[in-house]
C-alpha positions as CSV (number, residue, x, y, z in Angstrom):
1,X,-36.3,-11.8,7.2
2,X,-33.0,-12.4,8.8
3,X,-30.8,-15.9,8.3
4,X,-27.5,-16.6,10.3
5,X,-25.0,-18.6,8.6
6,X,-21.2,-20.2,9.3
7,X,-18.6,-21.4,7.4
8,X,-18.4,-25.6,8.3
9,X,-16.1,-27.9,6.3
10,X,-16.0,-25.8,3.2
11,X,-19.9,-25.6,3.3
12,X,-22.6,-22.9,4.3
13,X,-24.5,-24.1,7.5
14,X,-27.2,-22.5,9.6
15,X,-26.1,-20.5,12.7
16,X,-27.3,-18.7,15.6
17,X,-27.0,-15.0,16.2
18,X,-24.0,-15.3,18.4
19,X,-21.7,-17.6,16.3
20,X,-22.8,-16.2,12.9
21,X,-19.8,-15.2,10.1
22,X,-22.7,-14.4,7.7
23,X,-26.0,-12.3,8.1
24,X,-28.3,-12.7,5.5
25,X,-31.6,-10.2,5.5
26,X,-34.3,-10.6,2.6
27,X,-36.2,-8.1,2.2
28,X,-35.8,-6.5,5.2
29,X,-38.8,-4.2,7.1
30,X,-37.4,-0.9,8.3
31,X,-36.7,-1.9,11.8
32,X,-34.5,-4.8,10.4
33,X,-32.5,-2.1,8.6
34,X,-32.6,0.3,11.3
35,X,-31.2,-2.5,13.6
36,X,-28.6,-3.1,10.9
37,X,-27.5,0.5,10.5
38,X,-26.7,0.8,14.6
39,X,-25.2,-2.6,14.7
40,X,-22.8,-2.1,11.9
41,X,-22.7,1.3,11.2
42,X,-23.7,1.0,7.8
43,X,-24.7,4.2,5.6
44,X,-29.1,4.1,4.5
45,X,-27.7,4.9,1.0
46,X,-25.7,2.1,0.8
47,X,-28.7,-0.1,2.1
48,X,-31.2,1.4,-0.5
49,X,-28.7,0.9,-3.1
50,X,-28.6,-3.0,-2.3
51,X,-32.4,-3.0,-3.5
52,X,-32.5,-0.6,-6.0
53,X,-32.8,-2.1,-9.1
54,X,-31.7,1.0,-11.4
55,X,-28.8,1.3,-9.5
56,X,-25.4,0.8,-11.1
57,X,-23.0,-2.1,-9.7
58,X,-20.1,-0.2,-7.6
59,X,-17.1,-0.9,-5.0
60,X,-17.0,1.4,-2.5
61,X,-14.2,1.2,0.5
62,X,-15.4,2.6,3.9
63,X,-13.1,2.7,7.2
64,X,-14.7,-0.7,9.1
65,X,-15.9,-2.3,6.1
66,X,-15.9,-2.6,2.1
67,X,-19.3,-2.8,0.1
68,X,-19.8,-4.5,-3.1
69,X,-22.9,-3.8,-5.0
70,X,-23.9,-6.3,-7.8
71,X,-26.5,-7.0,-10.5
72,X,-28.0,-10.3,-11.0
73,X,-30.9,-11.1,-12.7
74,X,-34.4,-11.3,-11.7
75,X,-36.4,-14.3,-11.6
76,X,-38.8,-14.6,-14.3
77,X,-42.8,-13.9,-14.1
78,X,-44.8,-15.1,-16.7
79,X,-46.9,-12.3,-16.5
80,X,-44.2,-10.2,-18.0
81,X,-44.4,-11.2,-21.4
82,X,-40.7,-11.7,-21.9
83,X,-39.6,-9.4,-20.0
84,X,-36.6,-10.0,-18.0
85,X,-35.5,-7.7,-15.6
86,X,-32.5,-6.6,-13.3
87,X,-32.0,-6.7,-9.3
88,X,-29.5,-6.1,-7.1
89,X,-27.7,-7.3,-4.0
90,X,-25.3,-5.7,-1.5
91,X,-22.5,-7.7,0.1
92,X,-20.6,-5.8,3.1
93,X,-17.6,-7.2,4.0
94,X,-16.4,-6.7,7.5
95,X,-12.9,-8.2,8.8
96,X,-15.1,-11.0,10.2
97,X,-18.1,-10.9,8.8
98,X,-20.3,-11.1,6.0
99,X,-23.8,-9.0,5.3
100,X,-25.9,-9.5,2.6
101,X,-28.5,-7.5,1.4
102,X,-31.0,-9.3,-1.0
103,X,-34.6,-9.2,-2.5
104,X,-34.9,-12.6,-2.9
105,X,-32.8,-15.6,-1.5
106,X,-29.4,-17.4,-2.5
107,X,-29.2,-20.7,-3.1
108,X,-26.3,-21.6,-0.3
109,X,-28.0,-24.7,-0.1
110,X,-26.6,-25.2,-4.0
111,X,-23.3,-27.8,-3.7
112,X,-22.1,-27.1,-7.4
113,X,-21.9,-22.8,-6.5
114,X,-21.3,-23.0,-3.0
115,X,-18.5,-25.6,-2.2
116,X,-15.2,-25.5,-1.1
117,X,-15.3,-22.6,0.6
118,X,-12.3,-21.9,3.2
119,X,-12.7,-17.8,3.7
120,X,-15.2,-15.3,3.7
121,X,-13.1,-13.5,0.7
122,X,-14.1,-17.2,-1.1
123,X,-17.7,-17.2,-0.4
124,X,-17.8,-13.9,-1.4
125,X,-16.1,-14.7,-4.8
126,X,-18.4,-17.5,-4.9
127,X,-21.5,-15.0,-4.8
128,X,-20.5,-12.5,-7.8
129,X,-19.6,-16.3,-9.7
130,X,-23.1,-17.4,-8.7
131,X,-24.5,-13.4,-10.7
132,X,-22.3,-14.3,-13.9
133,X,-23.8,-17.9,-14.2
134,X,-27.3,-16.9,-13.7
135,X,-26.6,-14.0,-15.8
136,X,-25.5,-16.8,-18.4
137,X,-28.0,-19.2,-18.1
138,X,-30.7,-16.3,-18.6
139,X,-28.7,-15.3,-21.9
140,X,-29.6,-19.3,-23.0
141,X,-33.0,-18.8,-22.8
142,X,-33.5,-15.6,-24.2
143,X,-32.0,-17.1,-27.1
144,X,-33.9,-20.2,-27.4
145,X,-37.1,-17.6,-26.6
146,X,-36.0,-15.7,-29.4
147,X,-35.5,-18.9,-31.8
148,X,-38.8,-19.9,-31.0
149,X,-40.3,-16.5,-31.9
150,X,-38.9,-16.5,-35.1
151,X,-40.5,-19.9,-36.2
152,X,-43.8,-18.7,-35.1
153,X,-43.5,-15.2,-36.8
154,X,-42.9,-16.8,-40.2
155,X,-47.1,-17.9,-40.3
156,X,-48.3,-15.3,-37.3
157,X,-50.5,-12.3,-38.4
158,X,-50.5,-11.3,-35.2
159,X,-48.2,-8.0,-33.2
160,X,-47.9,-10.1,-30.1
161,X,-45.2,-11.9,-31.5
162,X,-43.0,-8.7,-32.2
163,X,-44.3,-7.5,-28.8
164,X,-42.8,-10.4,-27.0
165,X,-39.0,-9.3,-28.8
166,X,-39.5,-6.0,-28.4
167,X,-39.3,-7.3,-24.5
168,X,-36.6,-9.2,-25.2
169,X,-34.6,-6.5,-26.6
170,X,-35.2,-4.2,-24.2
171,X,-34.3,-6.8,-21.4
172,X,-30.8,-7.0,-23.7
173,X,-30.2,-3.4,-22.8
174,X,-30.9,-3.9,-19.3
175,X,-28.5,-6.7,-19.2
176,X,-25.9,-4.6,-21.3
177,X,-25.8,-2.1,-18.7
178,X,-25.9,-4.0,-15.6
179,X,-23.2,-6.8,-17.1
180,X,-20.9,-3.9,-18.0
181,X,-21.1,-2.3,-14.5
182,X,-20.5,-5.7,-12.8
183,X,-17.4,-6.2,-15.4
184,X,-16.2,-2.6,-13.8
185,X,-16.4,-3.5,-10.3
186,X,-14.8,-7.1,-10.7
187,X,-12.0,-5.2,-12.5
188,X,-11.4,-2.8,-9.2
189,X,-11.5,-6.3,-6.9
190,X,-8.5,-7.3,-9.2
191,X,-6.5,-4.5,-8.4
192,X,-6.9,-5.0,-4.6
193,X,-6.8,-2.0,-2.2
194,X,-8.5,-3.0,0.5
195,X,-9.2,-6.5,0.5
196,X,-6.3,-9.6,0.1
197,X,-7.2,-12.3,-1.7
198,X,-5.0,-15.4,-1.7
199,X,-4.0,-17.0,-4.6
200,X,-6.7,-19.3,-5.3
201,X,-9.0,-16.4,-4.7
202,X,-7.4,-14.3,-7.4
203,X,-7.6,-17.4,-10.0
204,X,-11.1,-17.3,-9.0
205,X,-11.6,-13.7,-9.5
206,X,-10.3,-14.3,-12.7
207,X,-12.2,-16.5,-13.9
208,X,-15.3,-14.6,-12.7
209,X,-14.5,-11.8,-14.6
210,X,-13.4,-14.0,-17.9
211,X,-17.2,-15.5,-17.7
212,X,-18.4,-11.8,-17.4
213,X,-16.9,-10.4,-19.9
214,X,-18.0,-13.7,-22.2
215,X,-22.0,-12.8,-21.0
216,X,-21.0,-9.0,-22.2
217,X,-20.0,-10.1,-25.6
218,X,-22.5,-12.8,-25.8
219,X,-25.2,-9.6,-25.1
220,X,-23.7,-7.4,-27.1
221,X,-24.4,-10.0,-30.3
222,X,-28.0,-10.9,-29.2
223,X,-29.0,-7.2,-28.7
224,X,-27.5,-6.3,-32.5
225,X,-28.8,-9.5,-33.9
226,X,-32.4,-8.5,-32.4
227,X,-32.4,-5.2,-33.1
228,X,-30.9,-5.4,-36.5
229,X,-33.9,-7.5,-37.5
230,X,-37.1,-6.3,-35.9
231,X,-37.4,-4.2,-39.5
232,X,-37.2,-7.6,-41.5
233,X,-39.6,-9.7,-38.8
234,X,-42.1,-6.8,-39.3
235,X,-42.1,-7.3,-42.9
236,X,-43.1,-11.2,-42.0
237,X,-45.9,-10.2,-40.3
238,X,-46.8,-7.6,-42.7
239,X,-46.6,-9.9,-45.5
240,X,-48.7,-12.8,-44.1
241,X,-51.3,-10.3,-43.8
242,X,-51.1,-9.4,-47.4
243,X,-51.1,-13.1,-48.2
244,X,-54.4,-13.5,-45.7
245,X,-55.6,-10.5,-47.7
246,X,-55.2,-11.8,-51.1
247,X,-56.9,-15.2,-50.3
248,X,-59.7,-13.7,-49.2
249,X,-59.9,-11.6,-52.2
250,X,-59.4,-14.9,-54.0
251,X,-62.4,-16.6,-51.8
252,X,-64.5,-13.6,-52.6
253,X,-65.0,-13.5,-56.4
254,X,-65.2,-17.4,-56.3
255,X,-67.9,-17.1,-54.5
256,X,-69.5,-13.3,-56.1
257,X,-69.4,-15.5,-59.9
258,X,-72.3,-18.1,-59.6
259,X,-73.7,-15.9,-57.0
260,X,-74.0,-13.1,-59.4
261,X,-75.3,-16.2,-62.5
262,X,-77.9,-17.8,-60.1
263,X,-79.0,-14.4,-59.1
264,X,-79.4,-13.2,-62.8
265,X,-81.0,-16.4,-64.2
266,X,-83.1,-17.8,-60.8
267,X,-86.0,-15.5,-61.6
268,X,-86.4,-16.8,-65.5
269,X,-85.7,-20.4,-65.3
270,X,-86.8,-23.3,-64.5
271,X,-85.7,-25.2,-61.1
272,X,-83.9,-28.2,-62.2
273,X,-85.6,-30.2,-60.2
274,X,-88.9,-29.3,-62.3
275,X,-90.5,-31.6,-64.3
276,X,-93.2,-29.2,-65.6
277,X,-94.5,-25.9,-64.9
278,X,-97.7,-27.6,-63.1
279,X,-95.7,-30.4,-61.6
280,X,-92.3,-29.5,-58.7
281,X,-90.4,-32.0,-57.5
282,X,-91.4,-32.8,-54.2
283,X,-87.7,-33.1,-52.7
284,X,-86.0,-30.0,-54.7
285,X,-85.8,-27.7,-51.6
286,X,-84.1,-30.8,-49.1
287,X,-81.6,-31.2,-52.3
288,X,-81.0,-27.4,-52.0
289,X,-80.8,-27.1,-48.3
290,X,-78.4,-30.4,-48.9
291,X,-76.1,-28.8,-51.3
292,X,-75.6,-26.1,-49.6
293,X,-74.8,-28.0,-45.9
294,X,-72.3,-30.2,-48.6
295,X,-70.5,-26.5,-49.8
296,X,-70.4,-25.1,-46.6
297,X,-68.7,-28.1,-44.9
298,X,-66.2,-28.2,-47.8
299,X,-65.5,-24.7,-47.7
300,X,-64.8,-25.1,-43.4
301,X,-62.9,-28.5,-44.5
302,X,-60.0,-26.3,-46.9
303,X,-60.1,-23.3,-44.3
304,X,-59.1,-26.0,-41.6
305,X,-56.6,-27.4,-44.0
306,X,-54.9,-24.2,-45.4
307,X,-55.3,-22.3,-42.2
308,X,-56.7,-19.3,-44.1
């Protein structure tokens, strides 16, 4: 899918082919990108670099344009069990034009992230901006996730619960890597060779890469605090078990001791309900039967209760 866009009073508007400064394509079919390569000249490496999600985040300075490959996160899927996962996107920038290369759409529509914007160097800027904030926001929930985790883990007997961090820290070292290569190529925007940034611009890019280097850190610290103690929720889980274990054990000679008396004694006693050996009580077997409903519902009453 290809979108044509235009800078218009410091805001990204829709555009025809003609009059487009930016050229968005989402998930592109190969005649799109073979359209793109003989319009632009632009290498099929490059391209498939702009989609592959294994793919490190890189500058790279060609003769009619420069390419900027990024990281960003990827939307969350349910289905993934707290997993979150990397993607890229490819911005080319040409002396008058932008390209992007994308899996999935920007929000240009988004006034907070995409205001203000005067040059294409700008709205470019505002794009890696737009990865570090995502990035950051993503970091918030993976530590509320994990908090949340944690208070069920202190009563679960179950693995999914260590499952679901073991997702989490290995989304940490997907983020480590892709945060770290993003830091490296907004470090090589600073220095400039190619492309001029004005003033404001360069605040900007500073500030971008301040934020990135904040999401590094801020990583860093959740990936050592999860991996540091995966040992010690393991324990948790193992111990609730013993605990499960021990209750049962409990449960089981309370109920093996009268079993074992009435089973001993049944066969050379009298029912209590007996008035004489010629004479049985005609409701002894519906007080029985009644007894034993009475026990059974208290015993399912105190599992209920004590969640054993």
């Amino acid at each position: 899918m290809i979108k044509y866009y235009k800078l218009q009073v410091g805001r990204i508007a829709a555009a025809e082919k003609h009059e487009a400064e930016i050229t968005m394509l989402v998930c592109p079919s190969q005649e799109e990108i073979n359209a793109l390569m003989q319009d632009y000249q632009l290498d099929e490496h490059t391209i498939a670099s702009a989609f592959d999600t294994e793919e490190l985040a890189r500058l790279e300075y060609e003769d009619e344009y420069t390419a900027v490959i990024f990281k960003k996160p990827k939307s969350y899927n349910a289905e993934e069990q707290f997993l979150f996962r990397i993607t890229s996107f490819g911005v080319f920038m040409f002396k008058n034009k932008i390209v992007i290369l994308s899996d999935t759409e920007l929000p240009f529509s988004d006034e907070k992230r995409f205001s203000r914007i005067t040059s294409l160097n700008l709205f470019m800027l505002k794009l890696l901006n737009y990865s570090a904030y995502h990035f950051s926001e993503h970091l918030r929930i993976i530590s509320r996730v994990n908090d949340d985790l944690e208070a069920k883990l202190v009563s679960s007997m179950e693995n999914k619960y260590l499952l679901y961090m073991f997702g989490l820290c290995k989304s940490l070292v997907y983020y480590l890597d892709a945060i770290s290569s993003n830091q490296t190529v907004l470090r090589k925007l600073q220095n400039g060779r190619n492309l001029t940034f004005s003033e404001a611009e360069k605040d900007l890019l500073d500030d971008i890469y301040i934020e990135t280097s904040q999401c590094l850190r801020q990583t860093e610290n959740l990936s050592n605090i999860l991996s540091s103690m995966m040992d010690a929720r393991a324990s948790i889980v193992s111990n609730n078990l013993n605990s499960l274990m021990k209750r049962l054990n409990v449960l089981t000679i309370g109920i093996m001791v009268p079993t074992f008396v009435v089973s001993f004694f049944s066969m050379n006693i009298l029912y209590p309900f007996e008035i004489g050996a010629e004479f049985h009580h005609p409701f002894s077997f519906w007080i029985i039967c009644l007894l034993i409903v009475l026990a059974t519902a208290g015993f399912l009453f105190l599992h209920k209760k004590n969640k054993w």
